[in-house]
PyMOL CGO cylinders between C-alpha atoms (Angstrom):
from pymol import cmd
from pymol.cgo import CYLINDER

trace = [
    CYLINDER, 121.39, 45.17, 104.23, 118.81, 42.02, 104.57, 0.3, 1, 1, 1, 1, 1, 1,
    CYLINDER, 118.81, 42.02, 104.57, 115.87, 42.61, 103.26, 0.3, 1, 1, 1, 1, 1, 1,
    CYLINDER, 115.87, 42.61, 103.26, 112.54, 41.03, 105.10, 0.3, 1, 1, 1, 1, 1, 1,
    CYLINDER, 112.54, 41.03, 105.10, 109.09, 40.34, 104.44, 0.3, 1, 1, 1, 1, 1, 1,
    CYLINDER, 109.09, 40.34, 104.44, 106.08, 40.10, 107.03, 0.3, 1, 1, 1, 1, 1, 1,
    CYLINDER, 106.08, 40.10, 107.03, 104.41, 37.06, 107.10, 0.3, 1, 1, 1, 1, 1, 1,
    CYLINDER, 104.41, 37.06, 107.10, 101.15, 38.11, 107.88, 0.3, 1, 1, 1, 1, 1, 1,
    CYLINDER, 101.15, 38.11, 107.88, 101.00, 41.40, 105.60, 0.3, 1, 1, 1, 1, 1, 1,
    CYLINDER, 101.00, 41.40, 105.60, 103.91, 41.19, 103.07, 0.3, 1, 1, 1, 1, 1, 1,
    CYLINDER, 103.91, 41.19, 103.07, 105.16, 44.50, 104.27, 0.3, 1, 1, 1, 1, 1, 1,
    CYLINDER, 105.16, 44.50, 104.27, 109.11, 44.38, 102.88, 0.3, 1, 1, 1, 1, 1, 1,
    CYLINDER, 109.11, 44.38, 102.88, 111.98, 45.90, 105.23, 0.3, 1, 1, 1, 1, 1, 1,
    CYLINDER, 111.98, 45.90, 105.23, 115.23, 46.05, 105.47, 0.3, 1, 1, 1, 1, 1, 1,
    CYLINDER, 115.23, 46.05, 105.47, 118.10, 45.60, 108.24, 0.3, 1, 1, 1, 1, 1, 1,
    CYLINDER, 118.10, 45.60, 108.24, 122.07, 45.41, 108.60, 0.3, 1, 1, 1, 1, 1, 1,
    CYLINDER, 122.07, 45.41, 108.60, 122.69, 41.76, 108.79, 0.3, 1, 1, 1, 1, 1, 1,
    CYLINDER, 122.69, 41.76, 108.79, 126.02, 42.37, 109.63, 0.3, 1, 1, 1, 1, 1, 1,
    CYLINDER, 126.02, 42.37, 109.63, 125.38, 43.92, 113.37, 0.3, 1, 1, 1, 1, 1, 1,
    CYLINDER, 125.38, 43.92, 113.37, 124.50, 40.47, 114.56, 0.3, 1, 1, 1, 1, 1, 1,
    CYLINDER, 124.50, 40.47, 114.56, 126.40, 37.01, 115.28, 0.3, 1, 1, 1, 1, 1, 1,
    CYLINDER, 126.40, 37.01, 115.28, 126.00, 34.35, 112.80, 0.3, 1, 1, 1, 1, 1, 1,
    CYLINDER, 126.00, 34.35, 112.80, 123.45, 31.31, 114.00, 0.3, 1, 1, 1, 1, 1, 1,
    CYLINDER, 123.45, 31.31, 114.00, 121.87, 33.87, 116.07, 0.3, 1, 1, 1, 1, 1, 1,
    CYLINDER, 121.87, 33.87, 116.07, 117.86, 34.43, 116.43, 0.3, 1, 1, 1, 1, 1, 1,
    CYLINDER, 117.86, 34.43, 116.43, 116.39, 37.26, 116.02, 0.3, 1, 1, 1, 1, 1, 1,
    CYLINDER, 116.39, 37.26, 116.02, 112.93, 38.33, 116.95, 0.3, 1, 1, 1, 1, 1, 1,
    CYLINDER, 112.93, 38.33, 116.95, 111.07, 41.52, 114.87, 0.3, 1, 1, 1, 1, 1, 1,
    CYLINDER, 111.07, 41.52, 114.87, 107.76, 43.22, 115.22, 0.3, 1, 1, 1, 1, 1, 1,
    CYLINDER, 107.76, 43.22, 115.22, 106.32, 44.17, 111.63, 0.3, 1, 1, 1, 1, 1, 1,
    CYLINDER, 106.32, 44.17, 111.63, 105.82, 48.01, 111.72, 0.3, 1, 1, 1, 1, 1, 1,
    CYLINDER, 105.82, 48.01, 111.72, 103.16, 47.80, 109.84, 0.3, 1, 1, 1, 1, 1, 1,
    CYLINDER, 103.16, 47.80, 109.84, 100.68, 45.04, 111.78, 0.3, 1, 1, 1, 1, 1, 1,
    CYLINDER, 100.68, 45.04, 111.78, 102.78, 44.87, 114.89, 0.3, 1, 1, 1, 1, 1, 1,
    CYLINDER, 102.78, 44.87, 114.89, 103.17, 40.56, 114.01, 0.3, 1, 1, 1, 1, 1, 1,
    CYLINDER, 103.17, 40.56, 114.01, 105.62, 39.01, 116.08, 0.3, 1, 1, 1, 1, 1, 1,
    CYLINDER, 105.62, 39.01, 116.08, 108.11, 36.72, 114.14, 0.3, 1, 1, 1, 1, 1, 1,
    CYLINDER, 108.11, 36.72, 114.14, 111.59, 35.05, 114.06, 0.3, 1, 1, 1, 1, 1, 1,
    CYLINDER, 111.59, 35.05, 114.06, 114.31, 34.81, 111.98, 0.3, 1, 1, 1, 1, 1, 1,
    CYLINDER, 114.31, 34.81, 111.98, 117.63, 32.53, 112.23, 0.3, 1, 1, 1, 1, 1, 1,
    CYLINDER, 117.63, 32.53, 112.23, 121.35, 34.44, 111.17, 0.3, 1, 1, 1, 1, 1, 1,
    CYLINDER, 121.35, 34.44, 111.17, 122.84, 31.91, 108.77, 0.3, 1, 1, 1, 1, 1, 1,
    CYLINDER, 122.84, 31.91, 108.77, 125.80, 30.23, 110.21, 0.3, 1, 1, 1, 1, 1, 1,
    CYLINDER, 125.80, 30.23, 110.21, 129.41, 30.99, 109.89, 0.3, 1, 1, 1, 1, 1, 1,
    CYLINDER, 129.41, 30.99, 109.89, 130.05, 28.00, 107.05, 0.3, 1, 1, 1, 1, 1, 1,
    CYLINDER, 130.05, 28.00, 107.05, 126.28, 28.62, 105.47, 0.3, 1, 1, 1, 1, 1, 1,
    CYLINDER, 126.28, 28.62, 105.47, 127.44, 32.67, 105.30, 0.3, 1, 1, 1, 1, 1, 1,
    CYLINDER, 127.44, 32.67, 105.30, 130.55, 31.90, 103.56, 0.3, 1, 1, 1, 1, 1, 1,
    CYLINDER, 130.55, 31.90, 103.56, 129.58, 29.32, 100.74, 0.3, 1, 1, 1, 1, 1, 1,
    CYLINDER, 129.58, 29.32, 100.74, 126.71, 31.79, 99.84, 0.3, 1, 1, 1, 1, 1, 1,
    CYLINDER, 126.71, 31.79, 99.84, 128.83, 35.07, 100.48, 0.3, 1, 1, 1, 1, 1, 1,
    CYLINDER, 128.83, 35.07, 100.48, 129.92, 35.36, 96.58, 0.3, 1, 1, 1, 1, 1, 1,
    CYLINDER, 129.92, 35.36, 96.58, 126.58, 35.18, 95.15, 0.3, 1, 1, 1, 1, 1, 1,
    CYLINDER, 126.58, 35.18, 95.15, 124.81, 37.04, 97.94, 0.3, 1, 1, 1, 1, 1, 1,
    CYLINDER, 124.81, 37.04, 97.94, 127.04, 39.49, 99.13, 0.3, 1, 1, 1, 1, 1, 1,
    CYLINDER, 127.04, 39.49, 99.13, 126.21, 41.07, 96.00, 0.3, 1, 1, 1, 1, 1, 1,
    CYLINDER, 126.21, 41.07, 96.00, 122.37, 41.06, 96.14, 0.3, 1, 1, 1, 1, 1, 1,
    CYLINDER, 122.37, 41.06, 96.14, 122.02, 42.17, 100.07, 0.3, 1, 1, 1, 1, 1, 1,
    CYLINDER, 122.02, 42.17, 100.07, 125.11, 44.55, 99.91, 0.3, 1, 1, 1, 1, 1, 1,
    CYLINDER, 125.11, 44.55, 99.91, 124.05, 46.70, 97.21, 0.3, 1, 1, 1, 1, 1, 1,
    CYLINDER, 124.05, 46.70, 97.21, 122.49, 49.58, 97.29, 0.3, 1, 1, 1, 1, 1, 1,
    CYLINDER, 122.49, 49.58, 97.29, 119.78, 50.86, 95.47, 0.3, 1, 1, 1, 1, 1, 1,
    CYLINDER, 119.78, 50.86, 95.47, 120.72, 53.29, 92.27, 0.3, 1, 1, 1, 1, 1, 1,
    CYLINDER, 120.72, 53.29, 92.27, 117.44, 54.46, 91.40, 0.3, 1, 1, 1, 1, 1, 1,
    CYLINDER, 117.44, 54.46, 91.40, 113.68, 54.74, 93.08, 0.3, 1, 1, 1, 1, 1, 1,
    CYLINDER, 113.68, 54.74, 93.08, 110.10, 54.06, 91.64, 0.3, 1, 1, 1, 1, 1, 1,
    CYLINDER, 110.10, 54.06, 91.64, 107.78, 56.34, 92.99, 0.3, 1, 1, 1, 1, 1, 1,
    CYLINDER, 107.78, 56.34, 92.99, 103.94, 54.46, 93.32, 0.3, 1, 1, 1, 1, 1, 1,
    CYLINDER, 103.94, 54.46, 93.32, 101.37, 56.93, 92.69, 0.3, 1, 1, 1, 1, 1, 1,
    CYLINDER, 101.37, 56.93, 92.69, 98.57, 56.64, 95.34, 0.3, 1, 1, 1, 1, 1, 1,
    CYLINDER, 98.57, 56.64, 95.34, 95.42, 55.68, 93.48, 0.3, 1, 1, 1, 1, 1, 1,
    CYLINDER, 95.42, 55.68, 93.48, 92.08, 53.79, 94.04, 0.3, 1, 1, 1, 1, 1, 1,
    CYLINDER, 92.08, 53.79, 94.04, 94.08, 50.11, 93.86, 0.3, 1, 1, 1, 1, 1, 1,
    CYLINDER, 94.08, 50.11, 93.86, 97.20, 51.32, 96.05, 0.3, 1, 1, 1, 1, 1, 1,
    CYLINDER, 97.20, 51.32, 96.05, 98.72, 53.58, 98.39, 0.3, 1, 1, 1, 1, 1, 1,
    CYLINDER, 98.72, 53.58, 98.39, 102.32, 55.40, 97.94, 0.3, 1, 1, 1, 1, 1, 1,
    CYLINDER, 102.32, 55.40, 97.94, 104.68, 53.25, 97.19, 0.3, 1, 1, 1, 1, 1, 1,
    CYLINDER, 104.68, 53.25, 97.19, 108.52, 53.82, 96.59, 0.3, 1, 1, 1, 1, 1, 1,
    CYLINDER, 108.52, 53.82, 96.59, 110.13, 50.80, 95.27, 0.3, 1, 1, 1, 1, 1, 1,
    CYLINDER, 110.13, 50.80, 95.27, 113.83, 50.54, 95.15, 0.3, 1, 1, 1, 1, 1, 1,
    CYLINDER, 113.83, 50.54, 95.15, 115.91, 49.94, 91.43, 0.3, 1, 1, 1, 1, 1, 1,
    CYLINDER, 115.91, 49.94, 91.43, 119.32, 48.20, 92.09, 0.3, 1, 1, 1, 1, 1, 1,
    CYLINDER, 119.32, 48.20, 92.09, 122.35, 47.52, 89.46, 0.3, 1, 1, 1, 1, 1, 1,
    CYLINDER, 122.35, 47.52, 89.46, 120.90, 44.73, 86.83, 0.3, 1, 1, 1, 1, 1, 1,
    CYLINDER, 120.90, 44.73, 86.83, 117.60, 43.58, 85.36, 0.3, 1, 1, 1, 1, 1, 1,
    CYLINDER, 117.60, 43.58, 85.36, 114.60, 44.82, 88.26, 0.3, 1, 1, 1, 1, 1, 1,
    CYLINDER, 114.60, 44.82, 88.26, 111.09, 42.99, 87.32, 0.3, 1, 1, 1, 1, 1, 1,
    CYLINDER, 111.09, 42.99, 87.32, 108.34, 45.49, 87.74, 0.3, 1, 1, 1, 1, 1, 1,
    CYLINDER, 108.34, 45.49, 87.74, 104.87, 43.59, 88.36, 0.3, 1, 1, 1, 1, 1, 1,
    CYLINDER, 104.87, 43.59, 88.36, 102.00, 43.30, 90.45, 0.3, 1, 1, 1, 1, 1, 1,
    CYLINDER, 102.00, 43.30, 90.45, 103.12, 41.05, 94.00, 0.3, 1, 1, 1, 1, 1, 1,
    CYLINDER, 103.12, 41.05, 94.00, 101.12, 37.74, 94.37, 0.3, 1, 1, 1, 1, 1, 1,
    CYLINDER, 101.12, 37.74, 94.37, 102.57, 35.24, 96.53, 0.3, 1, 1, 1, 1, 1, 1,
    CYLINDER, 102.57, 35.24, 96.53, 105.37, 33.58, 94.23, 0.3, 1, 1, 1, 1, 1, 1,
    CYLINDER, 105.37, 33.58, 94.23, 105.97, 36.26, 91.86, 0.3, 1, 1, 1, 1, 1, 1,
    CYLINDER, 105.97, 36.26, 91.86, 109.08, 36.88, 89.78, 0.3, 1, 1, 1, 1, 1, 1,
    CYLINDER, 109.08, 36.88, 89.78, 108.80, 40.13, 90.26, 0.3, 1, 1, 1, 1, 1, 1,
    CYLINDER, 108.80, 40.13, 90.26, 111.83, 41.08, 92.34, 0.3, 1, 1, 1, 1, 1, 1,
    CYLINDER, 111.83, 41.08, 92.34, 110.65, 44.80, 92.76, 0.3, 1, 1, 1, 1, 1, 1,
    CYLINDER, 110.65, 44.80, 92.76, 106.34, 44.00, 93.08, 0.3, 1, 1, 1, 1, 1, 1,
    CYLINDER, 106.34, 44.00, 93.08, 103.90, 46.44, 93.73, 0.3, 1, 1, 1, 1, 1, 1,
    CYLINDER, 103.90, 46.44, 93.73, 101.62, 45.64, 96.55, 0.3, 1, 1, 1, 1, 1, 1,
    CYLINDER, 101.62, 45.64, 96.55, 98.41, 46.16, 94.69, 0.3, 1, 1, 1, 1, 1, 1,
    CYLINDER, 98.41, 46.16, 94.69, 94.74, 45.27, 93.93, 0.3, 1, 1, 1, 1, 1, 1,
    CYLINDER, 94.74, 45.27, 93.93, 95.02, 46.96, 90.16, 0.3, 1, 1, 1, 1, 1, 1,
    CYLINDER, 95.02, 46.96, 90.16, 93.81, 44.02, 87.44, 0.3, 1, 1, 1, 1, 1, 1,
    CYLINDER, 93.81, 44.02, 87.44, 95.54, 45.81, 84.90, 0.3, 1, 1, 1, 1, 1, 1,
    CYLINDER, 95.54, 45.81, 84.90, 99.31, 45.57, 86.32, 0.3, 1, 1, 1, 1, 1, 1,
    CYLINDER, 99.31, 45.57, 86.32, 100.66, 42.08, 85.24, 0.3, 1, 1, 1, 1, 1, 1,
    CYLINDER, 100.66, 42.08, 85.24, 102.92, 39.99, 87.81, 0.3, 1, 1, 1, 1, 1, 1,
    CYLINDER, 102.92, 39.99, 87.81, 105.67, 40.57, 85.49, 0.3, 1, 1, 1, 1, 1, 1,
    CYLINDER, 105.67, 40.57, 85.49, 104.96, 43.86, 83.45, 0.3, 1, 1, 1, 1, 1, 1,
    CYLINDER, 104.96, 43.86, 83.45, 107.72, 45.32, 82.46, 0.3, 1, 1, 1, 1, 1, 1,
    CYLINDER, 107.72, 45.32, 82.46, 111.69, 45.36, 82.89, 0.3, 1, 1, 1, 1, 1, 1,
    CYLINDER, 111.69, 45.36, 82.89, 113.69, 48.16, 84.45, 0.3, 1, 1, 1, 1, 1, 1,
    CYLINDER, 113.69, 48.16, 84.45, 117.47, 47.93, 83.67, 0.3, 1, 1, 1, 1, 1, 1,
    CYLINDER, 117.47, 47.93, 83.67, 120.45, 49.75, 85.40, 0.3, 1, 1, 1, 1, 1, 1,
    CYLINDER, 120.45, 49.75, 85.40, 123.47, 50.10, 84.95, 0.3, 1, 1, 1, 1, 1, 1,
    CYLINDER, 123.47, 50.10, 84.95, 126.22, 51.75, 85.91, 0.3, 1, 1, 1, 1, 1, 1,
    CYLINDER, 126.22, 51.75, 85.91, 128.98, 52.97, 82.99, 0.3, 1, 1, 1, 1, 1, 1,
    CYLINDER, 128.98, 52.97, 82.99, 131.72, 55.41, 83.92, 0.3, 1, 1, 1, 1, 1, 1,
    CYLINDER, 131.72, 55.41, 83.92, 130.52, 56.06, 86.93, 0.3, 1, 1, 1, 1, 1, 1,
    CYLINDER, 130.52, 56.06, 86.93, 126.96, 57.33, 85.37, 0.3, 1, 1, 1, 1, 1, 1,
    CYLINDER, 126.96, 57.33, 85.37, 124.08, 55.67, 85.93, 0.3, 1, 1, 1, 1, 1, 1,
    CYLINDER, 124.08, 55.67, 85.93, 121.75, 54.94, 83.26, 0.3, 1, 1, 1, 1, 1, 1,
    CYLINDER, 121.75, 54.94, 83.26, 118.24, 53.06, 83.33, 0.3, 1, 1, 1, 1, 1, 1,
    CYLINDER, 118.24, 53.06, 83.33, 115.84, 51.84, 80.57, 0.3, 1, 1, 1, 1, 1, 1,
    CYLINDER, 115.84, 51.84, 80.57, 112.47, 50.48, 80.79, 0.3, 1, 1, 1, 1, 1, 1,
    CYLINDER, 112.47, 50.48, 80.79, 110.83, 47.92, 78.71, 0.3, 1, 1, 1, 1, 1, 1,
    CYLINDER, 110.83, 47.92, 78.71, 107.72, 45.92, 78.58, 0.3, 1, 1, 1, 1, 1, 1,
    CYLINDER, 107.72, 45.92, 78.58, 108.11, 42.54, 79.76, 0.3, 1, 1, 1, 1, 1, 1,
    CYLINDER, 108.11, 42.54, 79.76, 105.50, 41.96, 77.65, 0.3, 1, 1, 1, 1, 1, 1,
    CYLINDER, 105.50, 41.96, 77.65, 102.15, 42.51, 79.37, 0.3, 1, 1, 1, 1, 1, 1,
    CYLINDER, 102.15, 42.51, 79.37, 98.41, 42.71, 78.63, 0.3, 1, 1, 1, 1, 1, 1,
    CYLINDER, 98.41, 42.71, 78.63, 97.89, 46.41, 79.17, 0.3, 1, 1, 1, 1, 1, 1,
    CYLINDER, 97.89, 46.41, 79.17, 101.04, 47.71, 77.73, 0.3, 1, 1, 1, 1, 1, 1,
    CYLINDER, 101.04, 47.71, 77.73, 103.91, 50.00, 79.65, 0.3, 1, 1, 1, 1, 1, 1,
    CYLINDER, 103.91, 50.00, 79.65, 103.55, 53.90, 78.81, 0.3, 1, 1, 1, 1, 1, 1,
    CYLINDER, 103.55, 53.90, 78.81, 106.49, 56.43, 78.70, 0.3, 1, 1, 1, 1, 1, 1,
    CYLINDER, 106.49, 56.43, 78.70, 105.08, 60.00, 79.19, 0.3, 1, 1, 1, 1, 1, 1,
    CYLINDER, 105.08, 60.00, 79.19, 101.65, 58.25, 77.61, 0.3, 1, 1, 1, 1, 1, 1,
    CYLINDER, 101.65, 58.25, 77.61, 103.36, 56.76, 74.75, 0.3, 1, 1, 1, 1, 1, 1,
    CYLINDER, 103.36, 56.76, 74.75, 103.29, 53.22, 74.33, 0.3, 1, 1, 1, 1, 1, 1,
    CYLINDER, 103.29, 53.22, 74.33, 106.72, 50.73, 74.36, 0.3, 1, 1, 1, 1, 1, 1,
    CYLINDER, 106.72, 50.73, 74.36, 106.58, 48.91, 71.40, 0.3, 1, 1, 1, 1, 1, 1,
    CYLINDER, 106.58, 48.91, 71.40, 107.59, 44.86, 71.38, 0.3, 1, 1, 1, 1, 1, 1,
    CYLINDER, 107.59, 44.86, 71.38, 111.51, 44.86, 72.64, 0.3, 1, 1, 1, 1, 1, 1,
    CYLINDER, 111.51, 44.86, 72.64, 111.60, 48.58, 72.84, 0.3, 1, 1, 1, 1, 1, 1,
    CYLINDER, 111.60, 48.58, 72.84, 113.84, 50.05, 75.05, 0.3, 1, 1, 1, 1, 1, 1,
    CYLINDER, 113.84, 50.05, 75.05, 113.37, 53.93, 76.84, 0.3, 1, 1, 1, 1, 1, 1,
    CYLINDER, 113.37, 53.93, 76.84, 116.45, 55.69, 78.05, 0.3, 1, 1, 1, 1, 1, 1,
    CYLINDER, 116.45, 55.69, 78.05, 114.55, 57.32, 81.86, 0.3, 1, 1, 1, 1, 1, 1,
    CYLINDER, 114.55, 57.32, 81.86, 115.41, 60.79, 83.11, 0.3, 1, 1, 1, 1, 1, 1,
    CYLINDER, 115.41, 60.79, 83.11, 114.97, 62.21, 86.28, 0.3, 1, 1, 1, 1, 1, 1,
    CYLINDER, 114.97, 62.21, 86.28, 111.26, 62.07, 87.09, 0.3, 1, 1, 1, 1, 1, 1,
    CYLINDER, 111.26, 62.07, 87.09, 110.03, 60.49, 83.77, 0.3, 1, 1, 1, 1, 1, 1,
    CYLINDER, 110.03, 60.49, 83.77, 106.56, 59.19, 84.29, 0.3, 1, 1, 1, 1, 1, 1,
    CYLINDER, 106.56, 59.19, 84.29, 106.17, 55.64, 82.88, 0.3, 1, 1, 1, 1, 1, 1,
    CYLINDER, 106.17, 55.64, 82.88, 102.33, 53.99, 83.26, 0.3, 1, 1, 1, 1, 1, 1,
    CYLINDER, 102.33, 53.99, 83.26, 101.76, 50.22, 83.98, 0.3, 1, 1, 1, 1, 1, 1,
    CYLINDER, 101.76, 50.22, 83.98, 97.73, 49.21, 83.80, 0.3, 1, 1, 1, 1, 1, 1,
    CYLINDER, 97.73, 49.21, 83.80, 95.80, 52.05, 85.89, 0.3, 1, 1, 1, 1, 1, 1,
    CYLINDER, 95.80, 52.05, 85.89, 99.53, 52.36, 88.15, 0.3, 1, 1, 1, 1, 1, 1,
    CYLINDER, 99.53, 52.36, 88.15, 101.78, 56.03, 87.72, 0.3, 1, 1, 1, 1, 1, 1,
    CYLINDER, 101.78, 56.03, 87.72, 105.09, 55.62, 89.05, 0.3, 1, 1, 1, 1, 1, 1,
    CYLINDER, 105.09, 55.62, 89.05, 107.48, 58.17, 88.70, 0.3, 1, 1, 1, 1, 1, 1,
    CYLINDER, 107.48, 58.17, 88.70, 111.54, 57.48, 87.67, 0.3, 1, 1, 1, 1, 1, 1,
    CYLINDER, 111.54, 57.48, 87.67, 114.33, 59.21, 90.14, 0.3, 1, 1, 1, 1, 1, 1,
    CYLINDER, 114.33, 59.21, 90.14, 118.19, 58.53, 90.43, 0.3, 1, 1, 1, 1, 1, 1,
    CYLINDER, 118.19, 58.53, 90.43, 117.95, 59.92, 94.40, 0.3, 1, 1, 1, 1, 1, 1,
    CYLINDER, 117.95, 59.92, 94.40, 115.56, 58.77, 97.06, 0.3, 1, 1, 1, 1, 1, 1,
    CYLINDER, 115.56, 58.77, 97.06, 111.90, 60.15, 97.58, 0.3, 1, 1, 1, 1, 1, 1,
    CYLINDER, 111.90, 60.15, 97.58, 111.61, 62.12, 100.93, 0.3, 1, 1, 1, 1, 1, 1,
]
cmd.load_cgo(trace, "trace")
């Protein structure tokens, strides 16, 4: 799965690369905004020099979900968690947050705090950290200390700024 991003409102999506030709164009419609825009398929050479670092990244699936609380800075939200380090952060053009929040909230850094997955005989396990940020990261309203790590359960509730976003291992209908 390739995953996209609107160029007029950010809105991320994904879609299976791997139905279409390489060098082919594409043409989507943003189902958020209805934006017209195109995309090129890489080509059969530029697809297979980047295949062992990428096939990774777009093949995998997600192992655990971030739930977005609807508040006054955001609507509901649910942000995919894949195997390795997942920044959690406020999205700004640029960020290094590879799983951003789209929202207004001052009190969510870009980079705020680091979810980490993992996969170890077959179980999966995730722990959160602060990254660090300015506001602090809450576990069921206790605060991560510097370099602290938090084992999550299902449906742990971990607080970033004025943002509630609730842990789970499956997806949120």
């Amino acid at each position: 799965m390739k995953r996209l991003r609107c160029p007029k409102c950010e809105e991320i999506w994904t879609f299976d690369e791997s139905r279409y030709a390489p060098g082919s164009v594409l043409v989507f419609v943003c189902p958020s905004c209805s934006k017209q825009f195109k995309i090129r398929m890489p080509a059969a050479r530029e697809a297979a020099s980047d295949d062992s670092s990428a096939s990774e990244a777009v093949g995998a699936a997600p192992l655990a979900y971030l739930t977005v609380v609807e508040n006054a800075f955001h609507f509901k939200q649910v942000v995919p968690l894949y195997e390795g380090e997942n920044v959690v952060g406020r999205w700004v053009r640029g960020t290094k947050a590879g799983a951003a929040i789209k929202t207004v909230d001052p009190s969510v850094d870009t980079t705020h705090c680091r979810f980490r997955v993992s996969v170890k005989q077959g179980e999966v396990k995730c722990t959160v950290q602060d990254a660090p940020s300015h506001t602090g990261t809450f576990v069921h309203h206790d605060i991560l200390q510097p370099k602290e790590q938090v084992l999550l359960a299902e449906g742990d509730v971990v607080t970033i700024g004025a943002t509630t976003l609730i842990f789970s291992y499956s997806a949120p209908e």
